[in-house]
PyMOL CGO cylinders between C-alpha atoms (Angstrom):
from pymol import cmd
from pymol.cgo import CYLINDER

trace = [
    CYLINDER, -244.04, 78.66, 245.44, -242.64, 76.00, 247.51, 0.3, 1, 1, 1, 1, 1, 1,
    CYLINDER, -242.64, 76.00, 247.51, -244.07, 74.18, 250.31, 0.3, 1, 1, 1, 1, 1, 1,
    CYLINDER, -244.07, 74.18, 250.31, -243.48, 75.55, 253.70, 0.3, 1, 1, 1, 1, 1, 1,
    CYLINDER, -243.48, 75.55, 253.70, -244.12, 72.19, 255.28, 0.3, 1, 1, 1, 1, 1, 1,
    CYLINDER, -244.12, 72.19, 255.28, -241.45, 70.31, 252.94, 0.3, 1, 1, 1, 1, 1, 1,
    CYLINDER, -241.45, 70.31, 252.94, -239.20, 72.67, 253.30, 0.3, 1, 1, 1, 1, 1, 1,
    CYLINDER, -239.20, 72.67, 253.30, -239.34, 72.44, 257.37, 0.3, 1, 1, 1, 1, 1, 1,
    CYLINDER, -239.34, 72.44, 257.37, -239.18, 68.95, 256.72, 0.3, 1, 1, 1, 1, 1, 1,
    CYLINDER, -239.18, 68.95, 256.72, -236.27, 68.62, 254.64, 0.3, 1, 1, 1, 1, 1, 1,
    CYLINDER, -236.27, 68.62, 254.64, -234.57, 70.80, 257.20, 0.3, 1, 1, 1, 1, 1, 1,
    CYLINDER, -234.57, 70.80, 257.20, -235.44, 68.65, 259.84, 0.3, 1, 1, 1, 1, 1, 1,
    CYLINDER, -235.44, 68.65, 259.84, -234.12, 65.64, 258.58, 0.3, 1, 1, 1, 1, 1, 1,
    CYLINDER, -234.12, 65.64, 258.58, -230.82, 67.74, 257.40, 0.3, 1, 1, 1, 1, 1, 1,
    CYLINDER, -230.82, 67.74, 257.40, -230.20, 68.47, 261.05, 0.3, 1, 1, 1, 1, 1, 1,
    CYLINDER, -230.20, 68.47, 261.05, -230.69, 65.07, 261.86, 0.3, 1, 1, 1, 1, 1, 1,
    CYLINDER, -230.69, 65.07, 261.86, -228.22, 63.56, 259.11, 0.3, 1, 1, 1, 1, 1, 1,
    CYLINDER, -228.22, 63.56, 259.11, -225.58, 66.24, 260.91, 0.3, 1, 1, 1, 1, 1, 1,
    CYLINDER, -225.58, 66.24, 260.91, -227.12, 65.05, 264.68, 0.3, 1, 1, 1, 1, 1, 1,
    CYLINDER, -227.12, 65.05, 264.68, -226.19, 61.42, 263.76, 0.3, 1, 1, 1, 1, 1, 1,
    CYLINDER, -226.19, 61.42, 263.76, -223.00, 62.21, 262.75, 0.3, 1, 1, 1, 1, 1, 1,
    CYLINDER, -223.00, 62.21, 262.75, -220.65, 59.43, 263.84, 0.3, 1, 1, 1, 1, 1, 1,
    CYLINDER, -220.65, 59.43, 263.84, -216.90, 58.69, 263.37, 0.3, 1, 1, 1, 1, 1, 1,
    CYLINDER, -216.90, 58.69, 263.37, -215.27, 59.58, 260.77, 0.3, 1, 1, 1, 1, 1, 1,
    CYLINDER, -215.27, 59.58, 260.77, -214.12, 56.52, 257.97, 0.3, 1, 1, 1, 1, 1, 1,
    CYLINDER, -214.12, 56.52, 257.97, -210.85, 56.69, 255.73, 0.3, 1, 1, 1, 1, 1, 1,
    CYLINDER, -210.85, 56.69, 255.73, -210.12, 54.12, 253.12, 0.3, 1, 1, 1, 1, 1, 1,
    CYLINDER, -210.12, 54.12, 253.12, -208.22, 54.14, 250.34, 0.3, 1, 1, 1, 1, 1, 1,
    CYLINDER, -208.22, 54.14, 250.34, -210.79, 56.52, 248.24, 0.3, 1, 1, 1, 1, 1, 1,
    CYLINDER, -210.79, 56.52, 248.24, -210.93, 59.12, 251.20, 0.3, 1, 1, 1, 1, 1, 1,
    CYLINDER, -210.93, 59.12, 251.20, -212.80, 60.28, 254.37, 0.3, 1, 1, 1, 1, 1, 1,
    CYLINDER, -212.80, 60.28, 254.37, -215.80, 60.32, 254.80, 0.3, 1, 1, 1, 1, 1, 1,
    CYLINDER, -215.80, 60.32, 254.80, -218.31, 60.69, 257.93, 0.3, 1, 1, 1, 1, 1, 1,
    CYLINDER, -218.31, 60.69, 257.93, -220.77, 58.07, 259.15, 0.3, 1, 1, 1, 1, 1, 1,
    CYLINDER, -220.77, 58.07, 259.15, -224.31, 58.76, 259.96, 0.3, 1, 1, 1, 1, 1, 1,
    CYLINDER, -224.31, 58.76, 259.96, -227.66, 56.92, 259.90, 0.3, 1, 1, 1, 1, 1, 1,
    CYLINDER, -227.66, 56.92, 259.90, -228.63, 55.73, 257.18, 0.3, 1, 1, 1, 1, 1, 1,
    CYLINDER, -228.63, 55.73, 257.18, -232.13, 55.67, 257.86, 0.3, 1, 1, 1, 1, 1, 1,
    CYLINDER, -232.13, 55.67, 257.86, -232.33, 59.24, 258.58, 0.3, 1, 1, 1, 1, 1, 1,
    CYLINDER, -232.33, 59.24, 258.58, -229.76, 59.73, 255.20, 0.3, 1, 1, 1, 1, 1, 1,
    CYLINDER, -229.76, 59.73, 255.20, -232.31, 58.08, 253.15, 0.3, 1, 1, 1, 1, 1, 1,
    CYLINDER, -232.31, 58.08, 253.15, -235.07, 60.51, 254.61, 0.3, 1, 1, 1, 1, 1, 1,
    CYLINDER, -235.07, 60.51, 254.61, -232.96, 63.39, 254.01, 0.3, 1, 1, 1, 1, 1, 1,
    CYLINDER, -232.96, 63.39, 254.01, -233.07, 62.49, 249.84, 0.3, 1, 1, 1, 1, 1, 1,
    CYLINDER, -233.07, 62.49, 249.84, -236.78, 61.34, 250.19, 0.3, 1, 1, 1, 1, 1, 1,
    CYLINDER, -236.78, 61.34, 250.19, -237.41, 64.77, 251.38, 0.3, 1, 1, 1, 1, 1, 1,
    CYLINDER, -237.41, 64.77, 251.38, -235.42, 66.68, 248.74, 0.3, 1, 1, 1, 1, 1, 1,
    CYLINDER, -235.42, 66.68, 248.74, -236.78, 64.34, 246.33, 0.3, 1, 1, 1, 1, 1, 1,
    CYLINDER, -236.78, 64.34, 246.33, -240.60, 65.89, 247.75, 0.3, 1, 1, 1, 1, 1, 1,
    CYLINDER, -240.60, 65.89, 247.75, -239.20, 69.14, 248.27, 0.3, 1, 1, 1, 1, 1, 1,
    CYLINDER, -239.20, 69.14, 248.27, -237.40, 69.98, 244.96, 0.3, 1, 1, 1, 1, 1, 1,
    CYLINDER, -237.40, 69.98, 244.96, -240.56, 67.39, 242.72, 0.3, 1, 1, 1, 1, 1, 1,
    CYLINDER, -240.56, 67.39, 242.72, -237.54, 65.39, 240.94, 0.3, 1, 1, 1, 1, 1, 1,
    CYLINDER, -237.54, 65.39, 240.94, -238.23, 63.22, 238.31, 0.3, 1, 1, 1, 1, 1, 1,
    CYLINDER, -238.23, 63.22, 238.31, -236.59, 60.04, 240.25, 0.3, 1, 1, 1, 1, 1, 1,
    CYLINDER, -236.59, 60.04, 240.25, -235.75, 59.12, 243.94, 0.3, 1, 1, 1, 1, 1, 1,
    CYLINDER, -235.75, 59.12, 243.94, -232.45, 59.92, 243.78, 0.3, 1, 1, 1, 1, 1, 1,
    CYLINDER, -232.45, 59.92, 243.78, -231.34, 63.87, 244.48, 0.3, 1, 1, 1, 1, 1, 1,
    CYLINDER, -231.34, 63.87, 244.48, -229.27, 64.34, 241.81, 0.3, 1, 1, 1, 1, 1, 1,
    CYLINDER, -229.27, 64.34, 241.81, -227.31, 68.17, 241.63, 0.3, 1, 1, 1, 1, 1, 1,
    CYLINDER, -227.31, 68.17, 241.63, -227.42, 67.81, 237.56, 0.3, 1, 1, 1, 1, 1, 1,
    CYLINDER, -227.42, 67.81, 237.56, -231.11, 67.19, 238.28, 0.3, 1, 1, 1, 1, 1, 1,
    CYLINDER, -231.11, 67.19, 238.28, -231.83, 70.33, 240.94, 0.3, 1, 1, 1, 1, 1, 1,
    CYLINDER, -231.83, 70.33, 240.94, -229.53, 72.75, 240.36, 0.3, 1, 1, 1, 1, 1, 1,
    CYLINDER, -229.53, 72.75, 240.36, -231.81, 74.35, 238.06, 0.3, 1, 1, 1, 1, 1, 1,
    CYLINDER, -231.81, 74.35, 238.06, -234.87, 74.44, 240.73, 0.3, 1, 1, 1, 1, 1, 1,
    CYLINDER, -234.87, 74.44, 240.73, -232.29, 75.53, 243.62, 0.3, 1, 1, 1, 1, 1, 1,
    CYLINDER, -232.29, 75.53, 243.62, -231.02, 78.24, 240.80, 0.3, 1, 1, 1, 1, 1, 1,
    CYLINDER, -231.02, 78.24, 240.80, -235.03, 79.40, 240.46, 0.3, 1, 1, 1, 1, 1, 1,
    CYLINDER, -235.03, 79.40, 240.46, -235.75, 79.23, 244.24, 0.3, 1, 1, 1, 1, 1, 1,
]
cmd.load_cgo(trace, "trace")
């Protein structure tokens, strides 16, 4: 069963990485969109809690199994 609290957590700090949205950035590999990288970094740490990976990095190879099971 998984953790109400993480989940609401990892929610939270989902919203947040979308909140802190900035500009976007092109270069020669793309677009991508800014946002806080403090609050990125607490988005993983709270999958990472969430989803009990083996590392600190989310990984999808790594969770799409658990997400798969959920």
């Amino acid at each position: 069963m998984m953790d109400k609290e993480k989940l609401k957590h990892a929610l939270r700090m989902a919203v947040l990485v979308c909140e802190y949205r900035g500009e976007d950035i092109c270069t020669q590999d793309g677009y991508f969109a800014a946002t806080d990288m403090q609050v990125i970094i607490a988005l993983e740490e709270a999958l990472c809690d969430l989803l009990d990976t083996k590392s600190d990095d989310v990984s999808m190879l790594e969770v799409q199994g658990i997400i798969n099971n959920i």
